[in-house]
TORKOL-4160 file (C-alpha; in steps of 0.2 Angstrom, whole numbers, padded with zeros to 4 digits, m for minus):
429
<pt num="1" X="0854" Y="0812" Z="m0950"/>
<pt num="2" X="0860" Y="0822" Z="m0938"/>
<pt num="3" X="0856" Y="0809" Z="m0922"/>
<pt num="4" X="0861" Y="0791" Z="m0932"/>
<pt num="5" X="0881" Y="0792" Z="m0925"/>
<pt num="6" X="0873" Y="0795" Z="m0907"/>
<pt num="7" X="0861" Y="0778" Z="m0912"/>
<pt num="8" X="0875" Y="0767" Z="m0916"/>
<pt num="9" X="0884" Y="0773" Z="m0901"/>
<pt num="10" X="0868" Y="0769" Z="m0890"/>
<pt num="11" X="0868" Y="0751" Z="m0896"/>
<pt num="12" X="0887" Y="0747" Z="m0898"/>
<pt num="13" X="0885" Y="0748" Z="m0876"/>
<pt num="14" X="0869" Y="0742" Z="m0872"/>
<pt num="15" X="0878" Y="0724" Z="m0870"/>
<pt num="16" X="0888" Y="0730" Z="m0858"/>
<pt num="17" X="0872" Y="0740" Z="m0849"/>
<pt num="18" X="0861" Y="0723" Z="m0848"/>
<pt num="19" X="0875" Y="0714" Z="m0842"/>
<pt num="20" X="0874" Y="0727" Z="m0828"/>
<pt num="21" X="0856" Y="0727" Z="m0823"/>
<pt num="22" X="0859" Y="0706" Z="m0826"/>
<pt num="23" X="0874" Y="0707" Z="m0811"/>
<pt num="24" X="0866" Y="0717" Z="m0799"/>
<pt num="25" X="0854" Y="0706" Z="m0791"/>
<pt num="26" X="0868" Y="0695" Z="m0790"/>
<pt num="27" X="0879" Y="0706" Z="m0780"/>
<pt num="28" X="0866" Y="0711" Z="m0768"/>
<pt num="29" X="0859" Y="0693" Z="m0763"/>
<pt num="30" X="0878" Y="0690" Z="m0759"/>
<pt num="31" X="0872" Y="0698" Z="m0744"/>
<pt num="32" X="0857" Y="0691" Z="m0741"/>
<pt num="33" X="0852" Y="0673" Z="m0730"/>
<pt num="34" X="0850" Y="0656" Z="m0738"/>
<pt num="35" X="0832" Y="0659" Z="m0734"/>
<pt num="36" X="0831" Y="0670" Z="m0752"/>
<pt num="37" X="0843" Y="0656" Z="m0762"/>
<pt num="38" X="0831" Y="0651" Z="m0776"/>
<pt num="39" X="0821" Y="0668" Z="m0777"/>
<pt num="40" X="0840" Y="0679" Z="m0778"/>
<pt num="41" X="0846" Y="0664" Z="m0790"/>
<pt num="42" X="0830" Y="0660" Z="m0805"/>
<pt num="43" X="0831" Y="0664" Z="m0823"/>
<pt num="44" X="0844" Y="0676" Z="m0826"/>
<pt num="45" X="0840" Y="0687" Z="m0840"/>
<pt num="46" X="0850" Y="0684" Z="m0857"/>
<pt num="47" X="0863" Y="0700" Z="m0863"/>
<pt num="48" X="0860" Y="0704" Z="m0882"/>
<pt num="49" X="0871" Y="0708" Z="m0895"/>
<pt num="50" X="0869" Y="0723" Z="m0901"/>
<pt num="51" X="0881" Y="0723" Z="m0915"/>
<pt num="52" X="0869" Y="0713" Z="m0925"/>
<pt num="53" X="0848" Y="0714" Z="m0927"/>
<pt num="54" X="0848" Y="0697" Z="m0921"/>
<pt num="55" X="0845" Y="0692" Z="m0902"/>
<pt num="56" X="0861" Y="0681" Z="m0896"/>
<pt num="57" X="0857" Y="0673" Z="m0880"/>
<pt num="58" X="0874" Y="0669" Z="m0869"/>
<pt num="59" X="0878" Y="0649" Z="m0867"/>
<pt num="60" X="0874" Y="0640" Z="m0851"/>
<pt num="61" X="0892" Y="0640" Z="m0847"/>
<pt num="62" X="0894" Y="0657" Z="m0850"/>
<pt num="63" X="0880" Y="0662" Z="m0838"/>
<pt num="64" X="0886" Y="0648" Z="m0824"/>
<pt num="65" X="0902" Y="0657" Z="m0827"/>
<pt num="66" X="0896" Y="0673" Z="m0823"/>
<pt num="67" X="0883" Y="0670" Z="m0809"/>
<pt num="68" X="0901" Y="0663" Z="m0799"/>
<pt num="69" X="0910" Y="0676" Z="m0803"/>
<pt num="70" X="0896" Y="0685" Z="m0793"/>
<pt num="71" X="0897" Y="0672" Z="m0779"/>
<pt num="72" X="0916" Y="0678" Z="m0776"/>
<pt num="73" X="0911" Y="0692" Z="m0770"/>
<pt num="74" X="0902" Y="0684" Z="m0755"/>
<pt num="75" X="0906" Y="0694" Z="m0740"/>
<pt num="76" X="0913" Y="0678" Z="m0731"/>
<pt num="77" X="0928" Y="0679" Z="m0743"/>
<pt num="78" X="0935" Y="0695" Z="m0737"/>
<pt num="79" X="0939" Y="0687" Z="m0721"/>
<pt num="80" X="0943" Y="0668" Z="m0726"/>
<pt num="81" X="0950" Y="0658" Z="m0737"/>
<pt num="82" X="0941" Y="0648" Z="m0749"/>
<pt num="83" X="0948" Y="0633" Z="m0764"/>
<pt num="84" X="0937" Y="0628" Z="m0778"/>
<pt num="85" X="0935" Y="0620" Z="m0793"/>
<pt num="86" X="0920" Y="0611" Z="m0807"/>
<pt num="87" X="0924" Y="0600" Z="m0818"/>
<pt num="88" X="0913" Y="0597" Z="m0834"/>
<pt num="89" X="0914" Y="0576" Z="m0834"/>
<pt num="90" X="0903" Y="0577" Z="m0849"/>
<pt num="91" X="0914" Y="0591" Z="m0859"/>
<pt num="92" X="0930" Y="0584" Z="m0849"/>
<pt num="93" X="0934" Y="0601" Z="m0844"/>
<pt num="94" X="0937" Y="0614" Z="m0832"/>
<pt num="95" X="0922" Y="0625" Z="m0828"/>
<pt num="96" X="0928" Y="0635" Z="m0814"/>
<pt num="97" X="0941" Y="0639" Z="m0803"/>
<pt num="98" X="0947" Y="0650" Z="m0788"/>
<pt num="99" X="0961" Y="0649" Z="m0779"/>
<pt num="100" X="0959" Y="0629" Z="m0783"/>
<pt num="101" X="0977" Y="0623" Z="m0780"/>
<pt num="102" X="0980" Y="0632" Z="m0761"/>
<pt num="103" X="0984" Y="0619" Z="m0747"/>
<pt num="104" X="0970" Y="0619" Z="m0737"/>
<pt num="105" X="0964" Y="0606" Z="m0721"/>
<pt num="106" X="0950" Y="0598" Z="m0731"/>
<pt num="107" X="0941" Y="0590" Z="m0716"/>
<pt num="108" X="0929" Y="0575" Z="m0720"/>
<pt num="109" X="0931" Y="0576" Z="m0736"/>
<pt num="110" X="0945" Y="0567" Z="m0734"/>
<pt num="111" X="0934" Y="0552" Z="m0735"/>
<pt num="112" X="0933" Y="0555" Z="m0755"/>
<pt num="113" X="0953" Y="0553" Z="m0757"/>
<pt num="114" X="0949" Y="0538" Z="m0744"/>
<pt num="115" X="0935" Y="0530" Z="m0752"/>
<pt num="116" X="0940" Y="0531" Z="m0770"/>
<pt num="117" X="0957" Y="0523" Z="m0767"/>
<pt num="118" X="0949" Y="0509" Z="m0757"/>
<pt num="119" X="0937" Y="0507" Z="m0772"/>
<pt num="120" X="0953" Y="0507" Z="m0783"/>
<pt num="121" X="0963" Y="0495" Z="m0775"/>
<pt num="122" X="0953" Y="0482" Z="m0764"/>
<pt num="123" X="0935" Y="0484" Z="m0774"/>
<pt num="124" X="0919" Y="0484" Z="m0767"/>
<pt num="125" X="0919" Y="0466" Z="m0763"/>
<pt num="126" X="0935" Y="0468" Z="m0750"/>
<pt num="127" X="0930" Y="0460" Z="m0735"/>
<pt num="128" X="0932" Y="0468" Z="m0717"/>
<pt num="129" X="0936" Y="0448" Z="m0708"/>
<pt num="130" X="0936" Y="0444" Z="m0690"/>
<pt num="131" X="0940" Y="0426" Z="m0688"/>
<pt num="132" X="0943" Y="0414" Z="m0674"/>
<pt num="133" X="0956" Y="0397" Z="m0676"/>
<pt num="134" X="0960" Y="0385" Z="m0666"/>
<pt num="135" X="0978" Y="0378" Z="m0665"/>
<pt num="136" X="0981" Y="0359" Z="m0654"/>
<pt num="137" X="0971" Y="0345" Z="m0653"/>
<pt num="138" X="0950" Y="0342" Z="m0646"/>
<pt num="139" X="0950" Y="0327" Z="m0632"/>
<pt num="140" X="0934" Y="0321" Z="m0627"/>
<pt num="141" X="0928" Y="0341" Z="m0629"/>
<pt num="142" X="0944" Y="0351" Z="m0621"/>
<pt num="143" X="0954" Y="0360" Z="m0634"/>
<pt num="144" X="0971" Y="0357" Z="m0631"/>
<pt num="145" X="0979" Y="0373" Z="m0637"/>
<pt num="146" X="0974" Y="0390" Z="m0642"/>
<pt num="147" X="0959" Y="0400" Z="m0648"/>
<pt num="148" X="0966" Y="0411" Z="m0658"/>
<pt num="149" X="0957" Y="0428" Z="m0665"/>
<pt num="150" X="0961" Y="0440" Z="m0679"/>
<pt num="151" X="0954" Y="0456" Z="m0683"/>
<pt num="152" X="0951" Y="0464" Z="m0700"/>
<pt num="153" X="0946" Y="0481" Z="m0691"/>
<pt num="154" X="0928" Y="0477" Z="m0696"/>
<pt num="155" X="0919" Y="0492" Z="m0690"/>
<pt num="156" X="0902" Y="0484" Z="m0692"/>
<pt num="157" X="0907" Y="0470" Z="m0680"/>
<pt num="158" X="0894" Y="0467" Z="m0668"/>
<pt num="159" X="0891" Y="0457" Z="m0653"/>
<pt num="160" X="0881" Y="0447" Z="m0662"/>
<pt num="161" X="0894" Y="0443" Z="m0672"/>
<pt num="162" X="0906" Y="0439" Z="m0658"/>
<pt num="163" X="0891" Y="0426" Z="m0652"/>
<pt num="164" X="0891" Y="0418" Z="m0668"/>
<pt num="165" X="0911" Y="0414" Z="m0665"/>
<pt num="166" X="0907" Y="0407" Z="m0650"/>
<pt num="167" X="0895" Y="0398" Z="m0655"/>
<pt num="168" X="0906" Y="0391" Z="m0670"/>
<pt num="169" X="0919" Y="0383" Z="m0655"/>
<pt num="170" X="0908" Y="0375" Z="m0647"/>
<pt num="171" X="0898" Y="0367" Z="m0666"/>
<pt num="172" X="0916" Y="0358" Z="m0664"/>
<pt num="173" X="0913" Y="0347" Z="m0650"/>
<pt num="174" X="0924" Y="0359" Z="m0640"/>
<pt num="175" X="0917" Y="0363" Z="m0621"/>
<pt num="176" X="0931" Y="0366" Z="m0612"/>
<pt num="177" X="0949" Y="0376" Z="m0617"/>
<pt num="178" X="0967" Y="0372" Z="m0608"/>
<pt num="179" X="0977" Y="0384" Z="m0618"/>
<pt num="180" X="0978" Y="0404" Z="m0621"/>
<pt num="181" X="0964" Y="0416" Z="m0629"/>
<pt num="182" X="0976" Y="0424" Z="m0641"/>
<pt num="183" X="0972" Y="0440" Z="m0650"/>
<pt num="184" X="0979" Y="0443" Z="m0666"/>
<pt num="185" X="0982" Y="0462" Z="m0670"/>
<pt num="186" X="0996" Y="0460" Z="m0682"/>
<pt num="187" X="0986" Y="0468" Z="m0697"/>
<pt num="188" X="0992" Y="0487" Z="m0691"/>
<pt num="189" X="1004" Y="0495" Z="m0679"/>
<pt num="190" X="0999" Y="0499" Z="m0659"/>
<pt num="191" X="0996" Y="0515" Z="m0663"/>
<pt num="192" X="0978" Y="0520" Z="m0658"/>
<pt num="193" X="0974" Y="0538" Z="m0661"/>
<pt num="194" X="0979" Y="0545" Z="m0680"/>
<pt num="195" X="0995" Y="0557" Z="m0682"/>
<pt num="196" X="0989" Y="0576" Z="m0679"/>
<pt num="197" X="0971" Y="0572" Z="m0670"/>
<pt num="198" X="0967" Y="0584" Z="m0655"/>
<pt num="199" X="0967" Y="0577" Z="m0638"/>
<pt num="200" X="0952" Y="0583" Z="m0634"/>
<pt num="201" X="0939" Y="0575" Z="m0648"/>
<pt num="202" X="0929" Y="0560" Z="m0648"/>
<pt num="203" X="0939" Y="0551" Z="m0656"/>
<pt num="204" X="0940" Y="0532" Z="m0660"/>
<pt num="205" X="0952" Y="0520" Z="m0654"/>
<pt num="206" X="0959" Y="0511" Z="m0671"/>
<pt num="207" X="0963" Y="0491" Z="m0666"/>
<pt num="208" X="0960" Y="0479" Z="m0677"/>
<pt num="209" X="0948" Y="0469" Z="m0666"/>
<pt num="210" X="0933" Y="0477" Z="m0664"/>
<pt num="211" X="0917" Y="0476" Z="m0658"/>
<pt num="212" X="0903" Y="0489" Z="m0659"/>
<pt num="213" X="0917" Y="0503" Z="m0663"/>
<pt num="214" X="0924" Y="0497" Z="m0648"/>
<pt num="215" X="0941" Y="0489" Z="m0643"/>
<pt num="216" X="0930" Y="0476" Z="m0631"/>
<pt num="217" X="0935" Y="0462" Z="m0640"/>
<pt num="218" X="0946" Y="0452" Z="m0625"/>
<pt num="219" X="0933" Y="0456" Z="m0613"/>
<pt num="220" X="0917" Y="0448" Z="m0626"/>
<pt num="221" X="0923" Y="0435" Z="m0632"/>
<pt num="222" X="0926" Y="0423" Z="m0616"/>
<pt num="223" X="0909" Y="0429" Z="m0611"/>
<pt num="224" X="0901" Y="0425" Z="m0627"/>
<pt num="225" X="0911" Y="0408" Z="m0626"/>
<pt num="226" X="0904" Y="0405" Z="m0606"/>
<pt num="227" X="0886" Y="0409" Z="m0613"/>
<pt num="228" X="0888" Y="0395" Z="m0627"/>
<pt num="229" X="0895" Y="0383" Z="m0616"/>
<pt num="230" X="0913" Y="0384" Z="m0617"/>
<pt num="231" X="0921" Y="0386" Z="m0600"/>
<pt num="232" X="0936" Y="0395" Z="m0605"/>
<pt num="233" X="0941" Y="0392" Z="m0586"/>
<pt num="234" X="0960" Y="0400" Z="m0580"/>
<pt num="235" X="0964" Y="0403" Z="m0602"/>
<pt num="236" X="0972" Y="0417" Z="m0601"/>
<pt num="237" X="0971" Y="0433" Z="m0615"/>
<pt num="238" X="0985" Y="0437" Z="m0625"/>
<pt num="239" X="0993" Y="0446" Z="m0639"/>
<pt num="240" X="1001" Y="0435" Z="m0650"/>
<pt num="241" X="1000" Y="0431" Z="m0670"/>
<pt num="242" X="0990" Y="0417" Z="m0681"/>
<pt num="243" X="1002" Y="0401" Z="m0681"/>
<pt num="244" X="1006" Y="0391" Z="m0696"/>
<pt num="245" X="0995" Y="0376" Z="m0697"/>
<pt num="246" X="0979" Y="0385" Z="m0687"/>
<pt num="247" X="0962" Y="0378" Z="m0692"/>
<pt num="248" X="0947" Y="0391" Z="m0695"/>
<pt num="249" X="0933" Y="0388" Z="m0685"/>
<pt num="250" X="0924" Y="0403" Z="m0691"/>
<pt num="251" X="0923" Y="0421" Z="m0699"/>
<pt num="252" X="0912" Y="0434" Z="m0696"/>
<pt num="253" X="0913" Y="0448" Z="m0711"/>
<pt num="254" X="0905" Y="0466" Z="m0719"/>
<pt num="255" X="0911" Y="0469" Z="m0736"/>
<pt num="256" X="0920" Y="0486" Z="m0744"/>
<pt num="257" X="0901" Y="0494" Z="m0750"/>
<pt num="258" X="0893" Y="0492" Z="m0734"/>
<pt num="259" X="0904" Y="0500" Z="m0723"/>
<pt num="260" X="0908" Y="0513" Z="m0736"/>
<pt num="261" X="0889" Y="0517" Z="m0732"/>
<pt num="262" X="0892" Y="0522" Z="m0715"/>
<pt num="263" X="0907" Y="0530" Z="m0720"/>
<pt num="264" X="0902" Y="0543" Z="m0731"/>
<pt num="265" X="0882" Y="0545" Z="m0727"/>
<pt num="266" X="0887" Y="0548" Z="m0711"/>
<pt num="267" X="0903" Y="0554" Z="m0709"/>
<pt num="268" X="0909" Y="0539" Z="m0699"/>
<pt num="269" X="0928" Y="0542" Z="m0694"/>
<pt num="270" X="0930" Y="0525" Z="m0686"/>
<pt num="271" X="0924" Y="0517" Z="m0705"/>
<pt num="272" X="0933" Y="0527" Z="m0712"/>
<pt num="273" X="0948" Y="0522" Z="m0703"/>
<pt num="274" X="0945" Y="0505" Z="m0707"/>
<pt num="275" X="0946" Y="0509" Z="m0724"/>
<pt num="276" X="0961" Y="0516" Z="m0723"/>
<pt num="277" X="0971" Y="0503" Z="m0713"/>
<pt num="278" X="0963" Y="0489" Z="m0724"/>
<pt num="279" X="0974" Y="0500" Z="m0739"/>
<pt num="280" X="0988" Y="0500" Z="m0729"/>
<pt num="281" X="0986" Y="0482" Z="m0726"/>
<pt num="282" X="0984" Y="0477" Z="m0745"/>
<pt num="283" X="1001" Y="0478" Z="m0749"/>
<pt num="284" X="1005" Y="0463" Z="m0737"/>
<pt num="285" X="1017" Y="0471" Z="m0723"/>
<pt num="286" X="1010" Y="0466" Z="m0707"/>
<pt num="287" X="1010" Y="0474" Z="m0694"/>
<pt num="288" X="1003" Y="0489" Z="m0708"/>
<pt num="289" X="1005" Y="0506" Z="m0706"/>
<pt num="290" X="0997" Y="0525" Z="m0711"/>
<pt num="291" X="1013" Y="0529" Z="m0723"/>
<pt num="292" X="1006" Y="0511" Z="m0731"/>
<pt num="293" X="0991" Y="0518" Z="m0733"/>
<pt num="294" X="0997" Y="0535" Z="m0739"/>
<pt num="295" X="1010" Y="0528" Z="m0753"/>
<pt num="296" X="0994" Y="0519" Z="m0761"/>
<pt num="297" X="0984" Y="0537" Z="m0760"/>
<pt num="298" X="1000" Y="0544" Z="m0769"/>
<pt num="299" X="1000" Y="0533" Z="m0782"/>
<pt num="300" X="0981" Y="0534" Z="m0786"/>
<pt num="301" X="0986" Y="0555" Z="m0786"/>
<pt num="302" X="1000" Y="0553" Z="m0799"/>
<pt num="303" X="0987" Y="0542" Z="m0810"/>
<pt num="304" X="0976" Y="0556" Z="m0807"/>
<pt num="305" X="0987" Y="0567" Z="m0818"/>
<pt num="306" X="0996" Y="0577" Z="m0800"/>
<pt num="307" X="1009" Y="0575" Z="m0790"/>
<pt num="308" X="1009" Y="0568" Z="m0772"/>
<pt num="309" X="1021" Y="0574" Z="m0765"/>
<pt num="310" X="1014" Y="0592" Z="m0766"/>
<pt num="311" X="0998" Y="0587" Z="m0752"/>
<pt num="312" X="1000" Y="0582" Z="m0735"/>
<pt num="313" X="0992" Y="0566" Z="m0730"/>
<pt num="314" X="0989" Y="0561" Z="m0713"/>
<pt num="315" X="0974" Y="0550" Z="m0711"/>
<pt num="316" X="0959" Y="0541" Z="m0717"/>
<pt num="317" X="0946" Y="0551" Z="m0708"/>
<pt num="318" X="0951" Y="0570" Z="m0708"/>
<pt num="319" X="0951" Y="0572" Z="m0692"/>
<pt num="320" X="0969" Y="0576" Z="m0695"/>
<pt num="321" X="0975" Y="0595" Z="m0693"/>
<pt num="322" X="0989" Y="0590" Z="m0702"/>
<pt num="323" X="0981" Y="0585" Z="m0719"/>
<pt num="324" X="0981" Y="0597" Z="m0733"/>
<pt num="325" X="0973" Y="0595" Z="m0750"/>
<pt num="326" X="0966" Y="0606" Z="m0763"/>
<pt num="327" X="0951" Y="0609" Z="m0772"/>
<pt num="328" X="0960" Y="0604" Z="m0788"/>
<pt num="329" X="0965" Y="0587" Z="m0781"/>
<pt num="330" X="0948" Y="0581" Z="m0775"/>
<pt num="331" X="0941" Y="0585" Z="m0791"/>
<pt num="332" X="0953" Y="0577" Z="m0801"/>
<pt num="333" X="0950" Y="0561" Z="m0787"/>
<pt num="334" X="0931" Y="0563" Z="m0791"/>
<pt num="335" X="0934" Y="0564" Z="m0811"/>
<pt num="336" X="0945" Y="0548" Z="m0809"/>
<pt num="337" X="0932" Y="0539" Z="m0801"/>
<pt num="338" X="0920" Y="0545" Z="m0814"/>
<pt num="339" X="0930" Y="0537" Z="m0827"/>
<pt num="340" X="0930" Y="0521" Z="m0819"/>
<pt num="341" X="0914" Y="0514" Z="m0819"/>
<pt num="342" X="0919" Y="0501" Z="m0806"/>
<pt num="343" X="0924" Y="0515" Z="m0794"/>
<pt num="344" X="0910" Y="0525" Z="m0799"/>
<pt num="345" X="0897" Y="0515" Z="m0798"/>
<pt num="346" X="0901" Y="0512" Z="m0780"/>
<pt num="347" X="0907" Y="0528" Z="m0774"/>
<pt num="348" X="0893" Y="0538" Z="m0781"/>
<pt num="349" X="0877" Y="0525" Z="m0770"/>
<pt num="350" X="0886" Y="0533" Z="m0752"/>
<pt num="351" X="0889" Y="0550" Z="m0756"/>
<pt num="352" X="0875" Y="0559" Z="m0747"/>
<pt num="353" X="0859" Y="0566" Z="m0757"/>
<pt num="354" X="0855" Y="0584" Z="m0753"/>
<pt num="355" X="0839" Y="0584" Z="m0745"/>
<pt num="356" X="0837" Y="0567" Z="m0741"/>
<pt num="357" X="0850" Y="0555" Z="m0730"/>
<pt num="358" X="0865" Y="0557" Z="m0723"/>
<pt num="359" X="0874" Y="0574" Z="m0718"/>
<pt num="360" X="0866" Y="0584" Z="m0731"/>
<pt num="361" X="0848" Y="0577" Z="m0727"/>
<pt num="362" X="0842" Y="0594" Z="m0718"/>
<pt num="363" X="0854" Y="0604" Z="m0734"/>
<pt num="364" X="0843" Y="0611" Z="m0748"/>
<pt num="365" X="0827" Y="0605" Z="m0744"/>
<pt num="366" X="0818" Y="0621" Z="m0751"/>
<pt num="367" X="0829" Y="0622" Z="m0766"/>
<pt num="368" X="0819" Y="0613" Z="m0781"/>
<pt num="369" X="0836" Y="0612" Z="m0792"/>
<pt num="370" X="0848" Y="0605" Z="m0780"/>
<pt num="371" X="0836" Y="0595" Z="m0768"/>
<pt num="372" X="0839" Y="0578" Z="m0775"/>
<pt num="373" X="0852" Y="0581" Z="m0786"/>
<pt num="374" X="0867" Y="0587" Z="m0776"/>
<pt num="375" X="0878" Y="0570" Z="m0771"/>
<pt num="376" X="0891" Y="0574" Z="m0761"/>
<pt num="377" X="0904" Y="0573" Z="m0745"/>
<pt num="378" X="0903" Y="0585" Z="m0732"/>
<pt num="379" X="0918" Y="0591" Z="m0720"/>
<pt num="380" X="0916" Y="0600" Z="m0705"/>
<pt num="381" X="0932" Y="0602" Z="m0692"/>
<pt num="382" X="0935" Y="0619" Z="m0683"/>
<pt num="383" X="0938" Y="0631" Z="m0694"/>
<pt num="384" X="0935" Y="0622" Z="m0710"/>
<pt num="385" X="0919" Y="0618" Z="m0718"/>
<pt num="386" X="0919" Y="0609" Z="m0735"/>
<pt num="387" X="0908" Y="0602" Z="m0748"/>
<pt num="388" X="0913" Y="0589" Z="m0764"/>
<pt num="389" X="0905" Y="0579" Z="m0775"/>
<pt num="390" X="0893" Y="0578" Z="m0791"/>
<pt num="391" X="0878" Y="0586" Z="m0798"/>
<pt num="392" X="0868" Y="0587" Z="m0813"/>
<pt num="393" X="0869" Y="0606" Z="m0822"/>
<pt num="394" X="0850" Y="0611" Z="m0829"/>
<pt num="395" X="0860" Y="0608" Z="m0847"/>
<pt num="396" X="0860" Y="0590" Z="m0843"/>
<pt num="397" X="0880" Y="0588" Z="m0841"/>
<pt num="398" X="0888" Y="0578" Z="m0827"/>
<pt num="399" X="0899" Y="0591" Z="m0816"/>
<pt num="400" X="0910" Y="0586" Z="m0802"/>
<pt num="401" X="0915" Y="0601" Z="m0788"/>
<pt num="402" X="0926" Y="0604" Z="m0772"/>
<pt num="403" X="0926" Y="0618" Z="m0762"/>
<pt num="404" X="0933" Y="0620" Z="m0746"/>
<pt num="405" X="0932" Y="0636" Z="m0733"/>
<pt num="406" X="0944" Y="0637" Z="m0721"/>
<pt num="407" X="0945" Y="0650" Z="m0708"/>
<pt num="408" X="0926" Y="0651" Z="m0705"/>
<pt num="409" X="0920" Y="0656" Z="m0688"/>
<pt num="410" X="0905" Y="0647" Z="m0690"/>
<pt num="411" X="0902" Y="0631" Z="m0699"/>
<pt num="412" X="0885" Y="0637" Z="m0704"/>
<pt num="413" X="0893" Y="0652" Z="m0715"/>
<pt num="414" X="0903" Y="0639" Z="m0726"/>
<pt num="415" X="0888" Y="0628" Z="m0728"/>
<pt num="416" X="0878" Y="0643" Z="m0735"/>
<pt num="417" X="0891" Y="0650" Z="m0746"/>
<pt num="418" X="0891" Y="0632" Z="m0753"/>
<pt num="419" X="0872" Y="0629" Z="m0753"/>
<pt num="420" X="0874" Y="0645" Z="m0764"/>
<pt num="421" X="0887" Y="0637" Z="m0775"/>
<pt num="422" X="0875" Y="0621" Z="m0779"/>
<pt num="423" X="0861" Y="0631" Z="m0784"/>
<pt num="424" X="0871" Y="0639" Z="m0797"/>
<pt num="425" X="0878" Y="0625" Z="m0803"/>
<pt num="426" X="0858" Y="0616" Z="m0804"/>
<pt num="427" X="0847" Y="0627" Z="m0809"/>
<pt num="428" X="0842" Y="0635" Z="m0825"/>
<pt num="429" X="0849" Y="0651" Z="m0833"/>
C-alpha cells in the first residue's frame, strides 16, 4: 500500500519522459548531413497517455508539429535568418509558422507571385506575338512603304521563327522593298536591365523583340529577308510604332503555358521577364512599364487576403536585390492558385518535381517520401536560398509551403535545411 502513491506518480510523467527519448534523435540529426535524412527522420515513436489504461497515439499534425519544432533548432539558424510557413489546403489551415511574415529577398521564387498573376490575369492561352506588317502599296513585286515589326517579348522566338516572317513577305509577291524596316518596341519602356540587378550578373537584356533571348532582331530579319529573296537594298532600320491601317503579313507566337515551362523548370529569368512585361502590358498603356506590372501583383495580394503595400516589388524574375516578400505571402499566393483550378491546373505542370526535371532534379533523389512528390520553385541569389511549393503529407492532405533562408554562406546549407523540411512534411510518423 505503501508504494501505490509513488506508482501513480511514475505514470502521471511518463508522457513527458517518451516525448524525451521521442525528441532526441531529432535534436542530434540537426547536426548531422543530408546523407542521414530518411534514416534520422522514419517512424517516430508514438507518446502514451498515461492518465488512462488505454494507448493514445498523437495525430499526424501533432507529430509533423513536433518533428519542426525540432528542425528550428538546426545550427544554420543561429546564424541566419529564416521565414516559413505550411498551409493545410485540404483542412484550409495553417500548419506551421516561424518567423513567416519577416521581409525577406525571396530570390527565384519570385517566379511563383509571377506566375500565378500571369495565370490570373492573361490565362494560359496568352500569346507571346511577334508580328510583321506592311504599310504602302506592292508594284510589280517592290513594297512601296514599310515593313513594319512588333514584339510581344516572346522569349521562345527563334530564328527559325524570324525565317518564317521572311518567308511570309515574300508569299506576297513582294521581292524588293523601297521604304523603312521599322521595329516596333512600344509594348514596354527602354529600360533594359530590371530596377536593383547587380552590374555584375548575367543578366538579360529585356526588349520586346527578341530572338533567341537576344535583342538581334534588326540584324536577323533583313538577312533572313535576303535569304528568301527580298532585297531589302538601302531600307533603312528604325524605331518607330504600328501605323493605323498596316496589313499583317504574319505572326509568329508561344503561348502563356509554354513559356511558363522554361520559366519555372528552369529558372529562366529572361521568361520570366517576359511574363512580367506581358502583365504590365495587359492593362493597355503602351509604352508598359514594371510599376504596371506590379499594380496587377498588388491587386492579386489584396485578393489573397494581404496587403500590398507591406512587400517590396521589383521584378519578374528575382534577380532584384530590392524585392522583399514573406513566407506568408507566397503561401497565401500558392493557396490562391490552389483554389483556382484554372490557375492551378496550370501552375502546378511547371513547378519542378523533386528528383526528376528541372532545378530540383538532382534534390532528394535518395529520399523515398519526397522524391517524386515535392513540386516546387527554387530561389538561389547570394545569400539567399529558398524553396516554395506543394507536397502531399503521408496523411493524404494537399500542403502548400514557403521557406526562405536568407544570410546563408553557402547555397548548399539552405537547400539541406529545406531538403529536411520536405521530408518532414512527406513521410510517415
Amino acid at each position: 500500500m505503501q508504494c501505490f502513491p509513488i506508482i501513480l506518480l511514475t505514470f502521471a510523467a511518463m508522457k513527458q519522459f517518451l516525448l524525451f527519448l521521442m525528441m532526441l534523435p531529432l535534436a542530434v540529426a540537426g547536426q548531422e548531413s543530408n546523407d542521414s535524412l530518411v534514416s534520422n527522420y522514419d517512424m517516430m515513436p508514438l507518446p502514451i497517455d498515461s492518465d488512462s489504461a488505454d494507448v493514445t497515439p498523437v495525430s499526424y499534425r501533432e507529430c509533423v508539429t513536433l518533428r519542426l519544432d525540432s528542425l528550428m533548432a538546426d545550427s544554420l539558424l543561429e546564424t541566419t535568418q529564416m521565414g516559413l510557413m505550411v498551409w493545410d489546403l485540404t483542412a484550409d489551415s495553417l500548419l506551421y509558422q516561424h518567423h513567416a511574415r519577416h521581409l525577406l529577398r525571396p530570390a527565384s521564387v519570385m517566379k511563383v507571385l509571377t506566375a500565378v498573376t500571369a495565370l490570373d490575369r492573361l490565362g494560359p492561352d496568352y500569346r507571346f506575338a511577334t508580328s510583321i506588317y506592311y504599310k504602302g502599296s506592292i508594284v510589280q513585286g517592290q513594297l512601296r512603304g514599310d515593313l513594319v515589326c512588333v514584339g510581344g517579348m516572346d522569349p521562345l522566338c527563334a530564328v527559325a521563327d524570324v525565317r518564317a516572317l521572311a518567308k511570309a513577305v515574300r508569299s506576297l509577291g513582294i521581292s524588293s522593298i523601297r521604304g523603312r524596316i521599322v521595329l516596333d518596341t512600344s509594348m514596354k519602356d527602354q529600360e533594359k536591365w530590371g530596377e536593383g540587378w547587380c552590374w555584375d550578373d548575367e543578366n538579360p537584356t529585356l526588349s520586346p523583340l527578341l530572338v533567341d533571348g537576344k535583342a538581334q532582331f534588326s540584324t536577323l530579319l533583313p538577312r533572313e529577308l535576303r535569304s528568301a529573296g527580298v532585297a531589302t537594298g538601302a531600307a533603312s532600320v528604325v524605331s518607330g510604332r504600328l501605323p493605323s491601317g498596316a496589313t499583317l503579313v504574319g505572326q509568329r507566337w508561344h503561348t502563356l503555358d509554354e513559356v511558363l515551362q522554361q520559366m519555372m523548370k528552369e529558372s529562366d529569368n529572361l521568361f520570366a521577364e517576359s511574363v512580367y512585361y506581358g502583365v504590365a502590358a495587359s492593362g493597355g498603356r503602351r509604352p508598359s512599364t514594371a510599376a504596371d506590372a506590379q499594380r496587377v501583383e498588388r491587386d492579386l495580394i489584396e485578393r489573397c487576403g494581404l496587403h500590398g503595400d507591406d512587400y517590396r516589388l521589383a521584378d519578374g524574375s528575382g534577380l532584384s536585390l530590392y524585392n522583399y516578400l514573406s513566407a506568408e505571402l507566397l503561401v497565401q499566393v500558392l493557396r490562391y492558385a490552389w483554389q483556382q483550378p484554372a490557375v492551378y491546373d496550370h501552375l502546378l505542370p511547371a513547378l519542378p518535381v523533386a528528383g526528376v526535371d528541372g532545378t530540383l532534379k538532382k534534390r532528394m533523389v535518395d529520399d523515398p517520401w519526397a522524391c517524386g512528390n515535392v513540386q516546387a520553385k527554387t530561389g538561389t541569389v547570394t545569400g539567399v536560398s529558398s524553396l516554395a511549393g506543394y507536397v502531399t503529407a503521408h496523411d493524404g492532405h494537399r500542403l502548400a509551403f514557403a521557406v526562405i533562408n536568407q544570410g546563408v554562406r553557402r547555397s548548399s546549407d539552405g537547400r539541406r535545411f529545406q531538403d529536411r523540411l520536405c521530408h518532414i512534411l512527406c513521410s510517415p510518423r
